[in-house]
mmCIF file as gemmi writes it, N, C-alpha and C atoms, coordinates in Angstrom:
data_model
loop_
_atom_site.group_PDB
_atom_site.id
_atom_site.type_symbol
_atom_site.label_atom_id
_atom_site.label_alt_id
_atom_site.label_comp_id
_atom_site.label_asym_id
_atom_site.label_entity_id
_atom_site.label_seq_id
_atom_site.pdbx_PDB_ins_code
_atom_site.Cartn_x
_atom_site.Cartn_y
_atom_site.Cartn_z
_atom_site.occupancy
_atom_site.B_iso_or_equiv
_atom_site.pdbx_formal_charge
_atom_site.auth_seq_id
_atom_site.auth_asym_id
_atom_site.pdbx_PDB_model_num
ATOM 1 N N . UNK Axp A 1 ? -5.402 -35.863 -31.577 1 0 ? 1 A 1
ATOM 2 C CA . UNK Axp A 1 ? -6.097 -36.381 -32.736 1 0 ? 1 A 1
ATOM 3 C C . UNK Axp A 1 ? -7.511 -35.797 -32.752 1 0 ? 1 A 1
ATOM 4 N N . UNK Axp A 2 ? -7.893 -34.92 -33.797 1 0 ? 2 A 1
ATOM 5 C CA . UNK Axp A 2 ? -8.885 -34.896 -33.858 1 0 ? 2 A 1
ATOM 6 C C . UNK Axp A 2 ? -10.098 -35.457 -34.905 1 0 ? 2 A 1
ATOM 7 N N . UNK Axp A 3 ? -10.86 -35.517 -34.616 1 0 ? 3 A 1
ATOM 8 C CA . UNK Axp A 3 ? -12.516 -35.944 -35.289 1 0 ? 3 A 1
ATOM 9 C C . UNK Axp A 3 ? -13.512 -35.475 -35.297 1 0 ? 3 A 1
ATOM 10 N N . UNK Axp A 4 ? -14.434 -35.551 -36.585 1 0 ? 4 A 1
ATOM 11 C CA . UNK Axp A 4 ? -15.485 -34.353 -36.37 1 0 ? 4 A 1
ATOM 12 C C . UNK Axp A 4 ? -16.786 -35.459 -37.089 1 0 ? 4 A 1
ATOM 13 N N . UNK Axp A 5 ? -18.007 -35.067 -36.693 1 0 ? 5 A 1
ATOM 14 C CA . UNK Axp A 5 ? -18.952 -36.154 -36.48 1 0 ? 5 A 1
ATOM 15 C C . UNK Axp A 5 ? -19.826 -34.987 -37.649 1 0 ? 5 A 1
ATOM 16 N N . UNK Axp A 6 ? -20.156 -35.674 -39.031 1 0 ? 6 A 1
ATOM 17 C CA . UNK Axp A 6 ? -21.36 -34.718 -39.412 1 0 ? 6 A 1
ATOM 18 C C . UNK Axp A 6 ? -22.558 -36.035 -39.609 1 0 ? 6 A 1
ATOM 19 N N . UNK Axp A 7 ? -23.757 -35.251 -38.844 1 0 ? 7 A 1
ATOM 20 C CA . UNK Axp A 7 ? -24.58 -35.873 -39.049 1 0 ? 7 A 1
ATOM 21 C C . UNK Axp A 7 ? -25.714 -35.778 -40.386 1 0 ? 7 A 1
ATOM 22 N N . UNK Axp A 8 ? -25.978 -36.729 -40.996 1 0 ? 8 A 1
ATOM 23 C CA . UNK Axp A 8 ? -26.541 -36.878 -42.463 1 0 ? 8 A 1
ATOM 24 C C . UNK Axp A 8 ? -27.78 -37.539 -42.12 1 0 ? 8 A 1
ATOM 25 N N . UNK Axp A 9 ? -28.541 -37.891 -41.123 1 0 ? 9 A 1
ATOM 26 C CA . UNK Axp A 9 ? -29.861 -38.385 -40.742 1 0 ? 9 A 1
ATOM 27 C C . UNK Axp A 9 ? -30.128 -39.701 -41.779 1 0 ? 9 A 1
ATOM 28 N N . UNK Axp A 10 ? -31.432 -40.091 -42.449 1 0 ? 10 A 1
ATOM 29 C CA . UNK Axp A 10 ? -31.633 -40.62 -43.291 1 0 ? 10 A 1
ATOM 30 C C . UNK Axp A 10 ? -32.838 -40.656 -44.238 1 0 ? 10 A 1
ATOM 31 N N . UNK Axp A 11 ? -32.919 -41.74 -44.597 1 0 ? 11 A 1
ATOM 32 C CA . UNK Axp A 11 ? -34.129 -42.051 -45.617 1 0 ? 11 A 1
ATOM 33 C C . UNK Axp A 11 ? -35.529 -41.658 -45.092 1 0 ? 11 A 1
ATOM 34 N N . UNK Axp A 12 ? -35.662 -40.288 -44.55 1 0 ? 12 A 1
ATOM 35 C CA . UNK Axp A 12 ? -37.314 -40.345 -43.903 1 0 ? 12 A 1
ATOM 36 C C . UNK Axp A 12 ? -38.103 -39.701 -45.411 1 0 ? 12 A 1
ATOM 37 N N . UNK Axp A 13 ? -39.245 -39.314 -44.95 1 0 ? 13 A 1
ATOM 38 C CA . UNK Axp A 13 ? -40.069 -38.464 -46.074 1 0 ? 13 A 1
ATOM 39 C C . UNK Axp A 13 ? -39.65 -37.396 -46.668 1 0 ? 13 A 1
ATOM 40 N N . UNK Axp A 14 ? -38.849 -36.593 -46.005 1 0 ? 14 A 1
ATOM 41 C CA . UNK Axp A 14 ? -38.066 -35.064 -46.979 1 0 ? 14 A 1
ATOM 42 C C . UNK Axp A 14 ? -39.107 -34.23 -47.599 1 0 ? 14 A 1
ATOM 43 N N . UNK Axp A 15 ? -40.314 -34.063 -47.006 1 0 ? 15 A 1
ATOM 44 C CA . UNK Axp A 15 ? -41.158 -33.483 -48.027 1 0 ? 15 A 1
ATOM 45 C C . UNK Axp A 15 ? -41.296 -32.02 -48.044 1 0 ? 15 A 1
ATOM 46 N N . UNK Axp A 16 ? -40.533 -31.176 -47.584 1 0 ? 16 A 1
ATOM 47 C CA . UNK Axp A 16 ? -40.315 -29.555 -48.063 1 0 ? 16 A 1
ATOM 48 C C . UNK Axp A 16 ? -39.092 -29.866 -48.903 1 0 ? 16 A 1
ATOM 49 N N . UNK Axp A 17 ? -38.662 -31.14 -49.334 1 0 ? 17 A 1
ATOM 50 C CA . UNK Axp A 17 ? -37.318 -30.756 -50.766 1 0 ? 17 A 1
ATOM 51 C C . UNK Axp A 17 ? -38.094 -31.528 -52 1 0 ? 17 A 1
ATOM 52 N N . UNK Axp A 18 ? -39.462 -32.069 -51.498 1 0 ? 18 A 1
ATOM 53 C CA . UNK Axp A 18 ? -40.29 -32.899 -53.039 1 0 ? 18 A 1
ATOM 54 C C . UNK Axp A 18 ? -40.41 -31.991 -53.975 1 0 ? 18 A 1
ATOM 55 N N . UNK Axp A 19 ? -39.617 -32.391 -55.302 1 0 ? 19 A 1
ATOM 56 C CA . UNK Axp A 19 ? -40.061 -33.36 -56.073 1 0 ? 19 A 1
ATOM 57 C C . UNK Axp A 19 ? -38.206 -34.091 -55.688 1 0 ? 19 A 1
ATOM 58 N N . UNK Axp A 20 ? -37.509 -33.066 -55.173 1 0 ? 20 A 1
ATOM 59 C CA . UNK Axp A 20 ? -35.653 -33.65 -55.571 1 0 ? 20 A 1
ATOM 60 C C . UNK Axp A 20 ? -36.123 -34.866 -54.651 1 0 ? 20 A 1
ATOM 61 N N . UNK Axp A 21 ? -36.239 -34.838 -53.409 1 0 ? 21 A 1
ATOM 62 C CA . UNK Axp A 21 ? -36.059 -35.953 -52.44 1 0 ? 21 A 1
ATOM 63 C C . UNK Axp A 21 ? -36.192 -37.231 -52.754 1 0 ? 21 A 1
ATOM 64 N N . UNK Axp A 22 ? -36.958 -37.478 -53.955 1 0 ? 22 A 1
ATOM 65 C CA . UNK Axp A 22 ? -37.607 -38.887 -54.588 1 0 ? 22 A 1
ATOM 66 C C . UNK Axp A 22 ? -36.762 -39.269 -54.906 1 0 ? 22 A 1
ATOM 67 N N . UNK Axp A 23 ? -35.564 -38.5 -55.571 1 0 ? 23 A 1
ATOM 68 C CA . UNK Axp A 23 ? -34.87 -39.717 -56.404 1 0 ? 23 A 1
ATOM 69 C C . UNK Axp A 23 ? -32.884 -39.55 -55.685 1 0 ? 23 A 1
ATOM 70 N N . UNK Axp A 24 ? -32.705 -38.117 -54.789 1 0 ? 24 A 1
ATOM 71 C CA . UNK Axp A 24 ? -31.895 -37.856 -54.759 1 0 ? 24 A 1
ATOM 72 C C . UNK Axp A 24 ? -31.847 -37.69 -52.734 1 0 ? 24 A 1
ATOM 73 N N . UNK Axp A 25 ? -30.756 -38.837 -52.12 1 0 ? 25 A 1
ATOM 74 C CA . UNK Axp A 25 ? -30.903 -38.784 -50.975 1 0 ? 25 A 1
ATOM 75 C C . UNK Axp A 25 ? -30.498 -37.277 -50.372 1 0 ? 25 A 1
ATOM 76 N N . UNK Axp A 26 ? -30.773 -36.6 -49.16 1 0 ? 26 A 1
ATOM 77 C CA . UNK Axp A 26 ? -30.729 -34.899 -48.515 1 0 ? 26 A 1
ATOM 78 C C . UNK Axp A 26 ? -29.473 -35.103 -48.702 1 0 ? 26 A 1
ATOM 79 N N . UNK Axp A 27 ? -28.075 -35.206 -48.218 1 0 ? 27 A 1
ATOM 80 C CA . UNK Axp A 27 ? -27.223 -35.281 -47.925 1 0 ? 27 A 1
ATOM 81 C C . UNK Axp A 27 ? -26.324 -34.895 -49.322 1 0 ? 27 A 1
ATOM 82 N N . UNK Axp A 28 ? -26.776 -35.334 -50.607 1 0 ? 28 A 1
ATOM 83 C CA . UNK Axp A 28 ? -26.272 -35.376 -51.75 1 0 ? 28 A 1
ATOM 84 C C . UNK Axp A 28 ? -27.266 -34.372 -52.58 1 0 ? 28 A 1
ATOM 85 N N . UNK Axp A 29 ? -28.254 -33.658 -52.079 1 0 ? 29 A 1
ATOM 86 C CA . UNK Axp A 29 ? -28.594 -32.278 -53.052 1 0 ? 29 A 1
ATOM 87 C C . UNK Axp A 29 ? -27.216 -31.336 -53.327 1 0 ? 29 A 1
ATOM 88 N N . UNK Axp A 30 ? -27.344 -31.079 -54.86 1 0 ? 30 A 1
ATOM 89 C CA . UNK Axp A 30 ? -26.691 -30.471 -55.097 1 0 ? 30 A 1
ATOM 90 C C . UNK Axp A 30 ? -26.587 -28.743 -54.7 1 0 ? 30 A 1
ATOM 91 N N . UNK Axp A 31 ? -25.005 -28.169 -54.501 1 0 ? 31 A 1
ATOM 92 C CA . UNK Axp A 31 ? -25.283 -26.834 -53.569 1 0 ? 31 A 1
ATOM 93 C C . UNK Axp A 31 ? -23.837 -26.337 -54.301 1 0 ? 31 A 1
ATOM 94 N N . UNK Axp A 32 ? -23.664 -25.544 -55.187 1 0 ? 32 A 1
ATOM 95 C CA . UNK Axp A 32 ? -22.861 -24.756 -55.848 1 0 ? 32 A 1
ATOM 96 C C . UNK Axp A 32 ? -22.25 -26.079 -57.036 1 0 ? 32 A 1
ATOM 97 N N . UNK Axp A 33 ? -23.675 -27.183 -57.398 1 0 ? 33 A 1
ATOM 98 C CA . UNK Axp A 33 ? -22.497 -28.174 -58.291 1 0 ? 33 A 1
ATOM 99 C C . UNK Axp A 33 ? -21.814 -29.68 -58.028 1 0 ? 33 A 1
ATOM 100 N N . UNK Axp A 34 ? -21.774 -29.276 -56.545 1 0 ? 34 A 1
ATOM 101 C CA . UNK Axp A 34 ? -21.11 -30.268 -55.773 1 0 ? 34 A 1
ATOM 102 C C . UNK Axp A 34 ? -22.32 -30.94 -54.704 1 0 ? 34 A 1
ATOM 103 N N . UNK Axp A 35 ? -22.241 -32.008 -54.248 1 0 ? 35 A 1
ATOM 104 C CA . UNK Axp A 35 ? -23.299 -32.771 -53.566 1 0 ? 35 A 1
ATOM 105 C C . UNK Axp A 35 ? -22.972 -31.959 -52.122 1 0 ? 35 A 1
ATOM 106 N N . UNK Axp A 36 ? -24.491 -31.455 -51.184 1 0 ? 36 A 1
ATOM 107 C CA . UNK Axp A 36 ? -23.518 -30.814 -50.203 1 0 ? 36 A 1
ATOM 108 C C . UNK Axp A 36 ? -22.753 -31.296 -48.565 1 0 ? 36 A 1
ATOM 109 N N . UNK Axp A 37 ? -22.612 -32.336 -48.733 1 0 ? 37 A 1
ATOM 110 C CA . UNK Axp A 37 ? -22.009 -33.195 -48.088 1 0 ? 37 A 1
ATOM 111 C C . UNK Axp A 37 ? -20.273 -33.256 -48.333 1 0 ? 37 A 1
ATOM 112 N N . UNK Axp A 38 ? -20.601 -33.013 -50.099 1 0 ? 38 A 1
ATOM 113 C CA . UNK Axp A 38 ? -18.848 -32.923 -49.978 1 0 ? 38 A 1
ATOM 114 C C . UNK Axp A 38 ? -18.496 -31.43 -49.15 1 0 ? 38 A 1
ATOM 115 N N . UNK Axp A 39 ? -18.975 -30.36 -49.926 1 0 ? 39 A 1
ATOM 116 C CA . UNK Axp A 39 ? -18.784 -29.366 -48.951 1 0 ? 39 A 1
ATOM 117 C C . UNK Axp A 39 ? -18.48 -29.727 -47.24 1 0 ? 39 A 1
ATOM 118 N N . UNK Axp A 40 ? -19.048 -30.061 -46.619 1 0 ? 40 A 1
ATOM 119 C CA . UNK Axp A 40 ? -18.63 -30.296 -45.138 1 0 ? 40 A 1
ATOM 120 C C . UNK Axp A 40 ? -17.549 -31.09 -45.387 1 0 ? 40 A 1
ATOM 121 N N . UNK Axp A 41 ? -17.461 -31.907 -45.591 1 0 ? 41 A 1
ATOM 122 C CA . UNK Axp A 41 ? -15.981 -32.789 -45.918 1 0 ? 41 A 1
ATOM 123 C C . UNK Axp A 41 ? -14.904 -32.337 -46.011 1 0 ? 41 A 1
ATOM 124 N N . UNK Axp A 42 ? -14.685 -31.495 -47.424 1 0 ? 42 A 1
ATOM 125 C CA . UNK Axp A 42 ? -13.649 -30.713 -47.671 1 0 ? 42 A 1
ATOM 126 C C . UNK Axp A 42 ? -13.317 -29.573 -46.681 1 0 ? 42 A 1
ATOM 127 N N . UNK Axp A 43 ? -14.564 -29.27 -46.072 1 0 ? 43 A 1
ATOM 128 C CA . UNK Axp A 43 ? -14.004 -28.052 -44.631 1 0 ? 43 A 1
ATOM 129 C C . UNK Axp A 43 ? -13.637 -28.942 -43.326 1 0 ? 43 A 1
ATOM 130 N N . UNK Axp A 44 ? -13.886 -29.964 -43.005 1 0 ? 44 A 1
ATOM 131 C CA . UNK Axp A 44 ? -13.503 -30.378 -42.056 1 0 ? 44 A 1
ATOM 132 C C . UNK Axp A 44 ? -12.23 -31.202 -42.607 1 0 ? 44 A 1
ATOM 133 N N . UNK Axp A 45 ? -11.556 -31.479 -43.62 1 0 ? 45 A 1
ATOM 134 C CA . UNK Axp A 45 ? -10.435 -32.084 -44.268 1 0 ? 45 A 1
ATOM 135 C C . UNK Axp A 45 ? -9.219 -31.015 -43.957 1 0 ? 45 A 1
ATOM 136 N N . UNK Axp A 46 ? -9.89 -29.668 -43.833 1 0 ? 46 A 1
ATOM 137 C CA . UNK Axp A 46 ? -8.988 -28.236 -44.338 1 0 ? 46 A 1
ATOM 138 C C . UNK Axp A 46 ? -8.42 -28.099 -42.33 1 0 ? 46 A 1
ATOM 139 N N . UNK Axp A 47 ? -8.917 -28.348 -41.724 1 0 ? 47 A 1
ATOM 140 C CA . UNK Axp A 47 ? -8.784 -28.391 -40.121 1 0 ? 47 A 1
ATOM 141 C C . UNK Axp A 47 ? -7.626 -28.867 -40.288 1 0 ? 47 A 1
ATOM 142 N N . UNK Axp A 48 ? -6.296 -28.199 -39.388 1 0 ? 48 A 1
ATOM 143 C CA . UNK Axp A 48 ? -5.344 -28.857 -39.023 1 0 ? 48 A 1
ATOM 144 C C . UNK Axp A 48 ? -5.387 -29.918 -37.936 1 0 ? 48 A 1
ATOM 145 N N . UNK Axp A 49 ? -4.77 -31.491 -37.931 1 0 ? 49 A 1
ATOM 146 C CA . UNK Axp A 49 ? -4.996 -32.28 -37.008 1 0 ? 49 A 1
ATOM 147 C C . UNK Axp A 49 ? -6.118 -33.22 -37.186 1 0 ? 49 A 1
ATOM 148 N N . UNK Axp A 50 ? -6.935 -33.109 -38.019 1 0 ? 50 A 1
ATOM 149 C CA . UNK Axp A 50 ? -8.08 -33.644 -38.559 1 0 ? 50 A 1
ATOM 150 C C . UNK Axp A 50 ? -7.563 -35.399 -38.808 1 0 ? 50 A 1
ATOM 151 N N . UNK Axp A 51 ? -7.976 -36.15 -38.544 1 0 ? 51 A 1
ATOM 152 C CA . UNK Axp A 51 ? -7.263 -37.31 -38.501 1 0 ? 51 A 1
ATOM 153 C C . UNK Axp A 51 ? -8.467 -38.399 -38.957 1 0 ? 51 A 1
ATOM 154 N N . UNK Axp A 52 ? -9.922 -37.961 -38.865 1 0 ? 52 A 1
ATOM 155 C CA . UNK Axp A 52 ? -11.125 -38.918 -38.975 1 0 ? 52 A 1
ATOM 156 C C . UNK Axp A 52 ? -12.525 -38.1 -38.848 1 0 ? 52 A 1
ATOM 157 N N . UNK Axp A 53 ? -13.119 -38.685 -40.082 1 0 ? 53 A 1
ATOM 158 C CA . UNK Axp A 53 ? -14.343 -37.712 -40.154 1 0 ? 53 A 1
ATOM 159 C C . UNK Axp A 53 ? -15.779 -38.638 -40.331 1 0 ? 53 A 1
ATOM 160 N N . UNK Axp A 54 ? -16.423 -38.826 -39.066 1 0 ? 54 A 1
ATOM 161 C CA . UNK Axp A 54 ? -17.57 -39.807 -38.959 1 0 ? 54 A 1
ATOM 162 C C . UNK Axp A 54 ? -18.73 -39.457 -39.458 1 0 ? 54 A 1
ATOM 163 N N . UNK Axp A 55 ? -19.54 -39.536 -40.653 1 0 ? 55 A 1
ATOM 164 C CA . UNK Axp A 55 ? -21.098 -39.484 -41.122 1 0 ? 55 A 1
ATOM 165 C C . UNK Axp A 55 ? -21.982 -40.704 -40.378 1 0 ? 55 A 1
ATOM 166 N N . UNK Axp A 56 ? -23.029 -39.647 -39.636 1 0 ? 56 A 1
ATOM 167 C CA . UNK Axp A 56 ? -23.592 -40.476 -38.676 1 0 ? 56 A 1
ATOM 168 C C . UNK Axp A 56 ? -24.954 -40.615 -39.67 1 0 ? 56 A 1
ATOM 169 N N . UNK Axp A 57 ? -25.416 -41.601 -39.603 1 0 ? 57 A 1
ATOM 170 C CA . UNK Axp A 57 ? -26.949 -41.689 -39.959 1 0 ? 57 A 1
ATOM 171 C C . UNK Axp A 57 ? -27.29 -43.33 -40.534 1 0 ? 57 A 1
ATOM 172 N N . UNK Axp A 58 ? -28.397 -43.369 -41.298 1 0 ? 58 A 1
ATOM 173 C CA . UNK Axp A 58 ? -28.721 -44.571 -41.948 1 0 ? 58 A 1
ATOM 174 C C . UNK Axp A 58 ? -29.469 -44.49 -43.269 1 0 ? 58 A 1
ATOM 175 N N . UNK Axp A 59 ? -28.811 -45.063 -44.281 1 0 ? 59 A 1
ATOM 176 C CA . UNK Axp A 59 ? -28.997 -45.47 -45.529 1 0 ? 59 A 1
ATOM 177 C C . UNK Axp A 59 ? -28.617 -46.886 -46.141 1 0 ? 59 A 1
ATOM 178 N N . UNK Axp A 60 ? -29.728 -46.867 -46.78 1 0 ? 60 A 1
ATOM 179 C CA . UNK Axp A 60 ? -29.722 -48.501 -47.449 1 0 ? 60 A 1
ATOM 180 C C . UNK Axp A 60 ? -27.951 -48.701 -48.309 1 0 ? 60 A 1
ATOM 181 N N . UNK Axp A 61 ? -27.216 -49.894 -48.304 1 0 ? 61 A 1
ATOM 182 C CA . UNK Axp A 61 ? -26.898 -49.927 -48.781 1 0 ? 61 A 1
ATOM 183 C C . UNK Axp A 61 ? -26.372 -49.885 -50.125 1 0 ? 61 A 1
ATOM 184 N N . UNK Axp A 62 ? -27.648 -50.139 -50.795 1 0 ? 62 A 1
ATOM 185 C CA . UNK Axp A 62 ? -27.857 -49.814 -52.414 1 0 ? 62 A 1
ATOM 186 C C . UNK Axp A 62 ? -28.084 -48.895 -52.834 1 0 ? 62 A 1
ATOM 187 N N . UNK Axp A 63 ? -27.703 -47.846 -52.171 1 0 ? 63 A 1
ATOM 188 C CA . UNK Axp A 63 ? -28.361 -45.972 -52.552 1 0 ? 63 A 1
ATOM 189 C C . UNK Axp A 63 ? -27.222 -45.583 -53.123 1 0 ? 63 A 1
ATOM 190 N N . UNK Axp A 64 ? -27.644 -44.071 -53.658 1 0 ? 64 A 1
ATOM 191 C CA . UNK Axp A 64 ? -27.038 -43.168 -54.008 1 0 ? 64 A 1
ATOM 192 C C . UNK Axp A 64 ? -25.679 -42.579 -52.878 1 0 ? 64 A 1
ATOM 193 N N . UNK Axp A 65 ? -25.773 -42.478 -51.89 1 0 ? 65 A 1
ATOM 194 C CA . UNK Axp A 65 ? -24.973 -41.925 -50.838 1 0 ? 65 A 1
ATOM 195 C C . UNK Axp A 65 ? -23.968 -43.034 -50.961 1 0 ? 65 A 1
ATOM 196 N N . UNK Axp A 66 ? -24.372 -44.831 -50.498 1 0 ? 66 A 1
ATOM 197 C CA . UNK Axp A 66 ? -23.093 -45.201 -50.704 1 0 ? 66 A 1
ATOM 198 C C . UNK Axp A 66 ? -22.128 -45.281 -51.756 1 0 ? 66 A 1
ATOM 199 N N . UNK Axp A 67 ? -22.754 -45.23 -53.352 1 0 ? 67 A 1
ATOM 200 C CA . UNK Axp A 67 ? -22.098 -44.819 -54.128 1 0 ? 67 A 1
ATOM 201 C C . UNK Axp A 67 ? -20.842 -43.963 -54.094 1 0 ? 67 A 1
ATOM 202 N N . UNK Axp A 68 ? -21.465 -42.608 -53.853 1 0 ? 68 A 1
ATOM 203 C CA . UNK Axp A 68 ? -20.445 -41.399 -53.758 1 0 ? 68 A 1
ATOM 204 C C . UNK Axp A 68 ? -19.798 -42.068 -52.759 1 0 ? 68 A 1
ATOM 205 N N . UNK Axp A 69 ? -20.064 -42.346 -51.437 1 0 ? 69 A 1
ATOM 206 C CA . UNK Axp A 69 ? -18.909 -42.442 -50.496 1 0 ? 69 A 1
ATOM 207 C C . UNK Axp A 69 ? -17.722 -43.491 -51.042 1 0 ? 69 A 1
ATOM 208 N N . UNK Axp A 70 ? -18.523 -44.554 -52.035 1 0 ? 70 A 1
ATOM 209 C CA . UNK Axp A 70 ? -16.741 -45.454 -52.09 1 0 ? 70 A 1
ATOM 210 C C . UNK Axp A 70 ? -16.2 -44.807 -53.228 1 0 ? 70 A 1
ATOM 211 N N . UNK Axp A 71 ? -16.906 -43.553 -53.81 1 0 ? 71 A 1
ATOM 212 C CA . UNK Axp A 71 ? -16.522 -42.876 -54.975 1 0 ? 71 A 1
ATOM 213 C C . UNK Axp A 71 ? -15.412 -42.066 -54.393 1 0 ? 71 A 1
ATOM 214 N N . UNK Axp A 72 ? -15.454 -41.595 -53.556 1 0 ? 72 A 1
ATOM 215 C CA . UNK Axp A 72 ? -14.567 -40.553 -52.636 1 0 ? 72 A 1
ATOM 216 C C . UNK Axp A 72 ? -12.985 -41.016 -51.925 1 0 ? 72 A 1
């Protein structure tokens, strides 16, 4: 069984991505369209044996990130 751990850090200052960082958590800047978080997702989904895929970090519940994730 395998598992792959991407780490997504959190809510700190982000200030070499200001003005996006204000309103849009790192993890979910957009990168060909798509938030780039899905990107890692979908490549670690594509792994044969892939069975569980852990996002390590911390975000408020009421954000943008958990959105997408129960969107997913």
């Amino acid at each position: 069984m395998l598992k792959a751990v991407i780490l997504i850090g959190g809510p700190q200052k982000g200030t070499r991505f200001r003005p996006l960082s204000f309103e849009v958590p790192k993890p979910l800047f957009p990168v060909a369209g798509v938030p780039m978080i899905q990107h890692h997702i979908e490549a670690c989904a594509q792994v044969p044996g892939m069975q569980e895929i852990l996002l390590i970090g911390f975000y408020q519940p009421d954000e943008a990130l958990t959105q997408f994730l129960e969107a997913a």
